[in-house]
DOBA-577566 format. One record per residue (C-alpha): residue in three letters; chain; x, y, z. Coordinates in pm, 1 decimal. Layout:
BEGIN
@residuo Ala cadena A px X py Y pz Z
...
END
This chain:
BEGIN
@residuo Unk cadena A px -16995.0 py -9492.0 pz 8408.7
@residuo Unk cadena A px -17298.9 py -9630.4 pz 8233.2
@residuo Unk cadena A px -17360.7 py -9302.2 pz 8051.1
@residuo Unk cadena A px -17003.3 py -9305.4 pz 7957.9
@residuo Unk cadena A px -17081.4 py -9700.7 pz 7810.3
@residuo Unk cadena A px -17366.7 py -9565.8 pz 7633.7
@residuo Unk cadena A px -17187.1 py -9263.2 pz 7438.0
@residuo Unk cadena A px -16932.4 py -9505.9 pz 7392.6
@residuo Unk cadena A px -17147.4 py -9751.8 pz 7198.3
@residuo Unk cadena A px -17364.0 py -9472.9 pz 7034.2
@residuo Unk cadena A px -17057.0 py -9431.0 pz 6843.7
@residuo Unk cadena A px -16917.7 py -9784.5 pz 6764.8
@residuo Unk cadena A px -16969.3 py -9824.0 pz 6427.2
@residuo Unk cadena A px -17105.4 py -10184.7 pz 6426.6
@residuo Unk cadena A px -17403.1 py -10056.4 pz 6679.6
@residuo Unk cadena A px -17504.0 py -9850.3 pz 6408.8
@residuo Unk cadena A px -17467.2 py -10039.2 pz 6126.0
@residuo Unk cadena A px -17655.9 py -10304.3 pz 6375.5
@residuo Unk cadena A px -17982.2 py -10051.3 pz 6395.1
@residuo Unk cadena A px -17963.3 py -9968.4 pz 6089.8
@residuo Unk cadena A px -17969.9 py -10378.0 pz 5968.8
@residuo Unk cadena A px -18237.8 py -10400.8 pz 6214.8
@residuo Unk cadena A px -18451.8 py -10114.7 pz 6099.0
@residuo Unk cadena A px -18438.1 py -10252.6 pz 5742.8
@residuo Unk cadena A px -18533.1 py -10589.4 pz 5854.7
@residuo Unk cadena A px -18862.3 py -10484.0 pz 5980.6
@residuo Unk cadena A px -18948.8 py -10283.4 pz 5695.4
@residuo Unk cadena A px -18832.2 py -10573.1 pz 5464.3
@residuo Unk cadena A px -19065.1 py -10771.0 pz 5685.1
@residuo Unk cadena A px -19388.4 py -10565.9 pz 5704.9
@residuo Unk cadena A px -19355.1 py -10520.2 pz 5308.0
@residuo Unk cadena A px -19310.4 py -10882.7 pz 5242.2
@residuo Unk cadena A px -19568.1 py -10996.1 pz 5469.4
@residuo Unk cadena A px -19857.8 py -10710.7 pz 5435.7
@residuo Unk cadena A px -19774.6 py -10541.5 pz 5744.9
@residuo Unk cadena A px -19851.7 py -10812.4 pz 5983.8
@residuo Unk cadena A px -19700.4 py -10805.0 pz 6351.3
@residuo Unk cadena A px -19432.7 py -11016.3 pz 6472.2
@residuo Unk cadena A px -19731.0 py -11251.1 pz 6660.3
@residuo Unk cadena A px -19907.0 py -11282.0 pz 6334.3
@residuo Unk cadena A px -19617.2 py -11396.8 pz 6144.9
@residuo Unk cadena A px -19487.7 py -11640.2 pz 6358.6
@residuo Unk cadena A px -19815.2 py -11855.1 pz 6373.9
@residuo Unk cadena A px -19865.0 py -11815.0 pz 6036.0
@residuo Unk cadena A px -19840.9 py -12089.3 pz 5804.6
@residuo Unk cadena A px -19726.6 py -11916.3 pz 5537.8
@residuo Unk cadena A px -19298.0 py -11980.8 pz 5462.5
@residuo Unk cadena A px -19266.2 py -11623.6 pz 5371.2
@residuo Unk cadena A px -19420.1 py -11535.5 pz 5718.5
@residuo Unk cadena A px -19178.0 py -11752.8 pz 5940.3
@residuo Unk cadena A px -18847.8 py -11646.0 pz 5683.8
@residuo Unk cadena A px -18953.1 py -11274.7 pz 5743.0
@residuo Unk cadena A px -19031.1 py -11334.1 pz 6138.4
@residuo Unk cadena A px -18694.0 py -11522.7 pz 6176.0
@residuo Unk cadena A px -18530.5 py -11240.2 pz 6014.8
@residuo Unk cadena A px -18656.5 py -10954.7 pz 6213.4
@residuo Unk cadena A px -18606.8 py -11180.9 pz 6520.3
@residuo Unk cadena A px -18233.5 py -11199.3 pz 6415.0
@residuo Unk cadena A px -18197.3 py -10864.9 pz 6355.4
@residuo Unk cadena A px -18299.9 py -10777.3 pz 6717.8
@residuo Unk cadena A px -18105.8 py -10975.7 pz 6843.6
@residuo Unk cadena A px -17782.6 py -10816.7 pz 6707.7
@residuo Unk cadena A px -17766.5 py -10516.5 pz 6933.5
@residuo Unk cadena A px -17827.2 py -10645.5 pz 7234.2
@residuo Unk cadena A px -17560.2 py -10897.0 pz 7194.8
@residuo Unk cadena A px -17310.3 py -10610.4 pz 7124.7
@residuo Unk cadena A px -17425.3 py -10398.7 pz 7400.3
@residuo Unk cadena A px -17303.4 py -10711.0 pz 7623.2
@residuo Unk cadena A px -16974.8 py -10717.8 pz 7449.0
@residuo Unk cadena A px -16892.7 py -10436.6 pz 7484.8
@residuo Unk cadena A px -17023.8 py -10339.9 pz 7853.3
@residuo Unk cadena A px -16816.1 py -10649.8 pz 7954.4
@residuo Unk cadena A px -16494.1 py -10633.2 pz 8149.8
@residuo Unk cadena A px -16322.7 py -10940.2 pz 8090.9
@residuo Unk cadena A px -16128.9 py -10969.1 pz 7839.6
@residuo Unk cadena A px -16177.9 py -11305.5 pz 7766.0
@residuo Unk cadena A px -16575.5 py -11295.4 pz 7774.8
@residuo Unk cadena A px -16562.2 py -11030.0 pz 7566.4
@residuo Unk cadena A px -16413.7 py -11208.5 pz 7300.2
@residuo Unk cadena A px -16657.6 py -11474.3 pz 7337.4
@residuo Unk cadena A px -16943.5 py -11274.0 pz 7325.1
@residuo Unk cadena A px -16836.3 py -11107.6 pz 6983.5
@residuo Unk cadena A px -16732.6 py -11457.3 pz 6855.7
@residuo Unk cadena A px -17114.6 py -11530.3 pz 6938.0
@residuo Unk cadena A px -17263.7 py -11213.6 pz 6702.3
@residuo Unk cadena A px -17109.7 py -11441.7 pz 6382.8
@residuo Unk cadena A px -17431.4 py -11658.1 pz 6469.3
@residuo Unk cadena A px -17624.9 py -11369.8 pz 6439.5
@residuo Unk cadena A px -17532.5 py -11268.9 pz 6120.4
@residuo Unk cadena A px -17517.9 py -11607.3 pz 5951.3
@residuo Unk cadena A px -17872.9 py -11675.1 pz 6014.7
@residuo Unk cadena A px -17977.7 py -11315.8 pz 5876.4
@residuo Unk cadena A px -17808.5 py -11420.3 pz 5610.0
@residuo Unk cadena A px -17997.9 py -11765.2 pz 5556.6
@residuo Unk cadena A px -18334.6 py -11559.7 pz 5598.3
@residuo Unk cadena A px -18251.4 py -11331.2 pz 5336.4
@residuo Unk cadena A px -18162.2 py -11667.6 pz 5124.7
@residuo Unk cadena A px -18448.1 py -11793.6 pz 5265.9
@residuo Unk cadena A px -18657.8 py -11489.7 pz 5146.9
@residuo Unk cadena A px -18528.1 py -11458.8 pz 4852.9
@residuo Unk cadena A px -18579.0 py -11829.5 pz 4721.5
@residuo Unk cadena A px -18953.7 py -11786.0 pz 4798.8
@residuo Unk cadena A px -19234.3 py -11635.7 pz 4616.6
@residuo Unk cadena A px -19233.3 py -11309.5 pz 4753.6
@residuo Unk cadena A px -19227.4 py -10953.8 pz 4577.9
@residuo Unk cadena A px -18972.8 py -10696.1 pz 4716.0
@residuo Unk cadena A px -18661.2 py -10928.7 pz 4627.9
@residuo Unk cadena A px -18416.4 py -10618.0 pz 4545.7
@residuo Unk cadena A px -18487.7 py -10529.5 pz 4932.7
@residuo Unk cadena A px -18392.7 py -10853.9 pz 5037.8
@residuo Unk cadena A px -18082.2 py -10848.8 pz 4804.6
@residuo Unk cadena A px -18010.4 py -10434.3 pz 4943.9
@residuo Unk cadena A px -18046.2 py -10617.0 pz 5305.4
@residuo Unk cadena A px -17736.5 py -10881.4 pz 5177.9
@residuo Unk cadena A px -17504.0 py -10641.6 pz 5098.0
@residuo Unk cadena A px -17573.6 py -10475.4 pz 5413.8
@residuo Unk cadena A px -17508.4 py -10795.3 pz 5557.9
@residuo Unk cadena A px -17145.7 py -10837.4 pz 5381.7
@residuo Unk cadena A px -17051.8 py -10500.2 pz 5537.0
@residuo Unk cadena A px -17155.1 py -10559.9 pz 5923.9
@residuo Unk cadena A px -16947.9 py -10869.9 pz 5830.6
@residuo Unk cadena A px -16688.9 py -10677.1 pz 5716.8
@residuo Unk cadena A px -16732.3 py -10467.5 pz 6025.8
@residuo Unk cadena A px -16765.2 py -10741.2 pz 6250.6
@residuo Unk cadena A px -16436.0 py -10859.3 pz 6163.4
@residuo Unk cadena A px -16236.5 py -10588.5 pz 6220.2
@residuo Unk cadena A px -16390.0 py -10512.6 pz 6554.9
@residuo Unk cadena A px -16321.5 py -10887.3 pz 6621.8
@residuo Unk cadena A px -15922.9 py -10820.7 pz 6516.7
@residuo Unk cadena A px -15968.2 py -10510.0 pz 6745.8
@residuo Unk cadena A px -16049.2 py -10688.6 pz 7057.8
@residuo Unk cadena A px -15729.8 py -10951.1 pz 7003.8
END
């Protein structure tokens, strides 16, 4: 059963568009901030730092959240728990906002990371309409 889960959500197109968004978050990340670690940035001082350390922080959080929606049974949780990966994405993107507004080089990334942003939107609600 739980290899079955995993096949299943190695395929769901919103997983992968999730890695991907997450993948390009740390790269956007380790460019704009001079390849610190996640530690580094978040006790940095620096508003670039914490924007770019919010935004990978995000980004992780994404997949998890739709592993859990979509390992869950109950119909009704289920729903909840993909209403709850809109939070997600609004705050990635406010950090790419965020990002963007500050002095940092590397803003077509940022603005490449948006419009990846507007499609796992997209995505998101579709698979939200699929779940009604």
């Amino acid at each position: 059963m739980k290899n079955y889960q995993e096949h299943r959500l190695s395929h769901l197109n919103l997983y992968k568009k999730s890695l991907e968004i997450f993948k390009l978050s740390r790269q956007i990340a380790s460019y704009v901030t001079n390849d610190k670690t996640i530690l580094s940035m978040c006790s940095s001082v620096k508003n670039y730092d914490l924007y770019a350390d919010s935004l990978v922080m995000n980004s992780l959080g994404l997949v998890p959240k739709i592993a859990e929606t979509e390992t869950q049974e109950n119909p009704v949780l289920k729903l909840k728990y993909a209403k709850s990966l809109h939070y997600f994405i609004d705050c990635l993107y406010e950090d790419c906002l965020n990002l963007e507004s500050s002095k940092i080089s590397g803003k077509d990334f940022v603005r490449m990371l948006r419009k990846e942003l507007i499609l796992l939107k997209r995505m998101y609600r579709s698979y939200v309409k699929s779940l009604l």
